[in-house]
C-alpha positions in Angstrom: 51.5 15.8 -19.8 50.5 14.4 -16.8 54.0 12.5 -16.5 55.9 16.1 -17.0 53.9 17.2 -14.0 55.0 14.8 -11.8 58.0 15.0 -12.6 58.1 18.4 -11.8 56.7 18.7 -8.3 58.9 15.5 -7.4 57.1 12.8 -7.3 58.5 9.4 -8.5 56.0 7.1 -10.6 57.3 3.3 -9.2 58.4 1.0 -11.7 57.0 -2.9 -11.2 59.1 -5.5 -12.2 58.0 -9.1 -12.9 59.3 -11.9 -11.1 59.3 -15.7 -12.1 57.7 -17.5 -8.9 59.0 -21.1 -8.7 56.8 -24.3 -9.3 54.4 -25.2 -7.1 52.6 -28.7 -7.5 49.1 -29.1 -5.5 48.7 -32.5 -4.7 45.0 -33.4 -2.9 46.2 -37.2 -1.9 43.8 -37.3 1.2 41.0 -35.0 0.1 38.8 -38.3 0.1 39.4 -38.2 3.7 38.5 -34.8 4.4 35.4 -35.0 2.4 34.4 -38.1 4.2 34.3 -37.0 7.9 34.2 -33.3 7.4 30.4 -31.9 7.2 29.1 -28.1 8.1 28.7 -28.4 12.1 31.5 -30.2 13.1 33.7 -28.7 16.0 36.7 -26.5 15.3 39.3 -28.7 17.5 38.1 -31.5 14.9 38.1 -30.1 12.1 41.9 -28.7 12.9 43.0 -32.5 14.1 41.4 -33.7 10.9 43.3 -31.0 8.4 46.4 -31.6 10.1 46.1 -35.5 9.5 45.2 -35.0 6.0 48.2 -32.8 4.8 50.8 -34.6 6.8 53.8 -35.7 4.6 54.9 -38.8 5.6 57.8 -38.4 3.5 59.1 -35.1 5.0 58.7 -37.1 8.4 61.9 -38.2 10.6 60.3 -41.4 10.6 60.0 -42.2 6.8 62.1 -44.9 5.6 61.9 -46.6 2.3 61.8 -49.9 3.5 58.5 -49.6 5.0 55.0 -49.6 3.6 52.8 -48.4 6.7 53.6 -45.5 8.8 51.0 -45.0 12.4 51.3 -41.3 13.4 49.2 -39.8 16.9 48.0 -36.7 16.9 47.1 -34.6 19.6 45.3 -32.1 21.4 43.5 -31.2 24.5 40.3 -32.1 23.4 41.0 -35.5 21.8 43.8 -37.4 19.8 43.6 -39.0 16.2 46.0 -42.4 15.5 46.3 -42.0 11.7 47.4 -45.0 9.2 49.9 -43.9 6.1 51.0 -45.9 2.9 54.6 -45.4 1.9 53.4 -42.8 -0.3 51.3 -40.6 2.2 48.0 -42.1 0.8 45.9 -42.0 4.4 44.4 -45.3 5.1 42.3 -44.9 7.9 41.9 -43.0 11.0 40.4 -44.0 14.8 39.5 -40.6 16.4 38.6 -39.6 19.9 37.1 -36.0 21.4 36.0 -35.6 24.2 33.3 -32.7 25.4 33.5 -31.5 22.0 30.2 -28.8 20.4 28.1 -31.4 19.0 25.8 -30.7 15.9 22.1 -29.3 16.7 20.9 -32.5 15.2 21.8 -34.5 18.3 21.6 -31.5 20.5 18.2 -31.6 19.8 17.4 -35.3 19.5 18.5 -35.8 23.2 16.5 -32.3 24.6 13.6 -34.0 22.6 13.9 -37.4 24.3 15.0 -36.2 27.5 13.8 -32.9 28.2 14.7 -33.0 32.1 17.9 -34.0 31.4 21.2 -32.2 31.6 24.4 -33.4 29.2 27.5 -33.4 31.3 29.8 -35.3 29.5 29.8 -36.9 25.6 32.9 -38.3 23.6 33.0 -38.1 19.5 34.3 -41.4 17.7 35.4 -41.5 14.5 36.5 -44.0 12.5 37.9 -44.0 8.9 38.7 -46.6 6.4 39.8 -45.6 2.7 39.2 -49.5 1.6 35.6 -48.7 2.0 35.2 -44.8 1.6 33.1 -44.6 4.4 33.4 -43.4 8.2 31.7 -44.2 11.1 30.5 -41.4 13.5 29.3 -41.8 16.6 28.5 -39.7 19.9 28.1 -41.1 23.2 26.7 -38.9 25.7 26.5 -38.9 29.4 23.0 -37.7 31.0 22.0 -36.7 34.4 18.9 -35.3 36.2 19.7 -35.4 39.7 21.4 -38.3 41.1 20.8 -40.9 37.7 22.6 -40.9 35.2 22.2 -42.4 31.8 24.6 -43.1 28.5 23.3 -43.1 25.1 24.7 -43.2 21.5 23.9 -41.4 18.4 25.4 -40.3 15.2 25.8 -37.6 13.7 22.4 -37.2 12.3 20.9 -37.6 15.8 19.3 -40.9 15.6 19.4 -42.8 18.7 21.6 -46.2 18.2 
């Protein structure tokens, strides 16, 4: 009944037709990498250098030629670069990182207000450093303080603790 009204006062009831999408194949070669030196506080220009690192296809690259087995790719921005190691297959080896005057996580924010409560940060720089061999990274801040006209560089990780 409901169709014969429609019908009457012109209105058209749209037809939906199915489409066959094509294939798509999800491939997570470097999630090892992401998982590694990703955490919850760690700054947006970071994370976005990091993601792009990780889901670069070597293969799709002008540079990729079978004949090699390593592959060094730079990547940029304002606030710091990333030199990233490939395999011939796009595996991600390892990664040297540097940011500078990048957020930091309230873990060292606080560890240096706590230690040096007069003093101001004016400048810091965010190392990392990434080896698939070993599964691990190393994180490090280095941090430039002053209060008044001395100044003082220290180094944490990303935890805060004082190196």
């Amino acid at each position: 009944m409901f169709l014969a009204e429609a019908m009457m006062f012109g209105f058209a009831i749209p037809a939906f037709a199915q489409q066959t999408l094509p294939e798509v194949t999800v491939t997570a070669t470097n999630y090892k990498y992401l998982k590694v030196v990703g955490g919850k506080e760690v700054a947006i220009p970071v994370e976005r250098m990091q993601r792009a690192a990780a889901a670069y296809n070597i293969k799709s690259s002008e540079y990729y030629e079978e004949d090699f087995d390593s592959y060094f790719i730079s990547f940029y921005l304002p606030e710091g670069e990333l030199l990233a190691a490939y395999d011939k297959n796009g595996k991600l080896l390892s990664t040297a990182e540097k940011y500078t005057n990048v957020k930091m996580p309230a873990a060292v924010s606080k560890a240096i207000v706590t230690r040096f409560p007069n003093w101001m940060i004016t400048k810091n720089v965010y190392l990392v450093k990434y080896f698939d061999k070993t599964g691990n990274a190393s994180k490090q801040y280095k941090v430039l303080l002053e209060n008044g006209d001395q100044r003082l560089r220290v180094k944490l990780n990303e935890n805060g603790d004082f190196l």
